[in-house]
N, C-alpha and C positions, 0 to 999 in steps of 0.2 A: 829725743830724736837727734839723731846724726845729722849734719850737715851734710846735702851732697858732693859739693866742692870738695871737702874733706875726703870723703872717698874717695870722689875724683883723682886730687892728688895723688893719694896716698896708694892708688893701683900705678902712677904716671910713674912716682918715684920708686917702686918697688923693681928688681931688675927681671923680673920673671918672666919668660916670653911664652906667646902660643896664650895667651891671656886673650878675654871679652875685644877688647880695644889694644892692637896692638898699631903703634902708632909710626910704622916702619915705610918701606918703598911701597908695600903693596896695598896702601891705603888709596894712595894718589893712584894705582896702577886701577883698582876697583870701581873709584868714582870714573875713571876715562872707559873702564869695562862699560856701567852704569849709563853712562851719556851716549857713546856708540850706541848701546843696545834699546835707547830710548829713542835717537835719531833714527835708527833702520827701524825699529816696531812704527816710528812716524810714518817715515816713507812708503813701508812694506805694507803696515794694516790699516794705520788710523785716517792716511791722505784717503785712500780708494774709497773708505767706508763711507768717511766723511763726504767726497766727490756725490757718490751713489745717494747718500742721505738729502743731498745739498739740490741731487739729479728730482729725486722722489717728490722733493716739498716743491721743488719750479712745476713740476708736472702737475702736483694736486692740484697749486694756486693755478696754473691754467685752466685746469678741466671745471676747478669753478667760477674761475671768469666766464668760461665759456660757456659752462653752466645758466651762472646768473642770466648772461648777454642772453643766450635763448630765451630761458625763463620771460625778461622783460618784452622780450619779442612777441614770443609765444600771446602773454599778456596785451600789449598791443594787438595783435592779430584779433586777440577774442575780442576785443573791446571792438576792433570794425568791424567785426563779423557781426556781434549784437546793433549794433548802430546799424548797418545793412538789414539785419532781420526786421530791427523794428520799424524802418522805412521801406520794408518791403510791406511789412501788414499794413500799415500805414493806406500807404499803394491799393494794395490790395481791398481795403475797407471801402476806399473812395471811389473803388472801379466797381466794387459791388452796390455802392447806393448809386451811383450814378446807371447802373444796371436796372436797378430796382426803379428808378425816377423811371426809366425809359420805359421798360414795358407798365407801368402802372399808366405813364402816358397814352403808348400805343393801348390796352387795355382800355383806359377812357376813349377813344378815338374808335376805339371798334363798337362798342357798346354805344355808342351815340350813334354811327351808322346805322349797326341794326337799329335802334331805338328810328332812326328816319325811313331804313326799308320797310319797317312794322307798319308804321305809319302812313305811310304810303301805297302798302300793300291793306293795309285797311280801308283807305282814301278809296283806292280804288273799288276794292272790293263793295263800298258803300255805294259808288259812282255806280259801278254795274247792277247791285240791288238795285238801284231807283231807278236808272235804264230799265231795268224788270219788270221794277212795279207800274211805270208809266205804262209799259206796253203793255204787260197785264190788265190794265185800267183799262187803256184801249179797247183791246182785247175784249174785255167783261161790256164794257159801255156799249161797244157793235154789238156784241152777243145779246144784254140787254136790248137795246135799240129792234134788234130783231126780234128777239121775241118779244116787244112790247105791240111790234107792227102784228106781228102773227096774232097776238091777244085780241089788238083789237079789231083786224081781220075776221076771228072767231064770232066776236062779239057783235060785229054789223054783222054779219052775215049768219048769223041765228037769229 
């Protein structure tokens, strides 16, 4: 194996021009070509692009902050909205038995009434039978009475 230096040299000191590595004015002239054309492709393509890329990622990260921030809102919101719901049933449960107390009350309260009009209308009803039956008695005892006088009327007077 050759040494590269050796080669190196050895094209350096050879006088032959229009060679690989010619090592004259238009070296330095190339690298200044080189840098120019690196600095404007900076300016020209890579600042804007960069700009635009640099524009892209601020706008993602916002729309997922913005994102997120809804998201936990959102999340918030549902959590009082169940909290709400279930102090609504809540609400709602205690106005139904308290419902339920009431007429099961008014319900006992009617039935006891009728159970005293019943009562009373029996009361009565029993009050006027023996009203009845006295005068009926009555009634029968005169009738008796009379014809017990008419019998024995018959009976003296046969």
């Amino acid at each position: 194996m050759m040494d590269f230096s050796f080669l190196l040299f050895q094209m350096l000191s050879t006088g032959t021009e229009g060679g690989l590595f010619d090592f004259n004015a238009t070296l330095p002239l190339m690298a200044l070509q080189f840098f120019a054309l690196t600095v404007a492709l900076n300016f020209i393509f890579y600042k804007p692009i960069i700009n635009v890329l640099d524009e892209r990622d601020e706008y993602i990260r916002n729309s997922l902050t913005t994102a997120s921030a809804s998201l936990v809102k959102a999340d918030e919101l549902t959590k009082q909205y169940e909290h709400q719901l279930a102090e609504s049933r809540k609400k709602a449960q205690d106005i139904i038995k308290v419902a339920q107390e009431q007429s099961q009350e008014i319900v006992a309260v009617k039935i006891k009434e009728a159970q005293l009009d019943a009562e009373k209308l029996v009361s009565e009803a029993y009050n006027q039978l023996s009203i009845q039956k006295e005068s009926a008695l009555r009634t029968l005892e005169t009738q008796v009475d009379a014809l017990s006088d008419m019998i024995k009327l018959k009976l003296l007077n046969d």
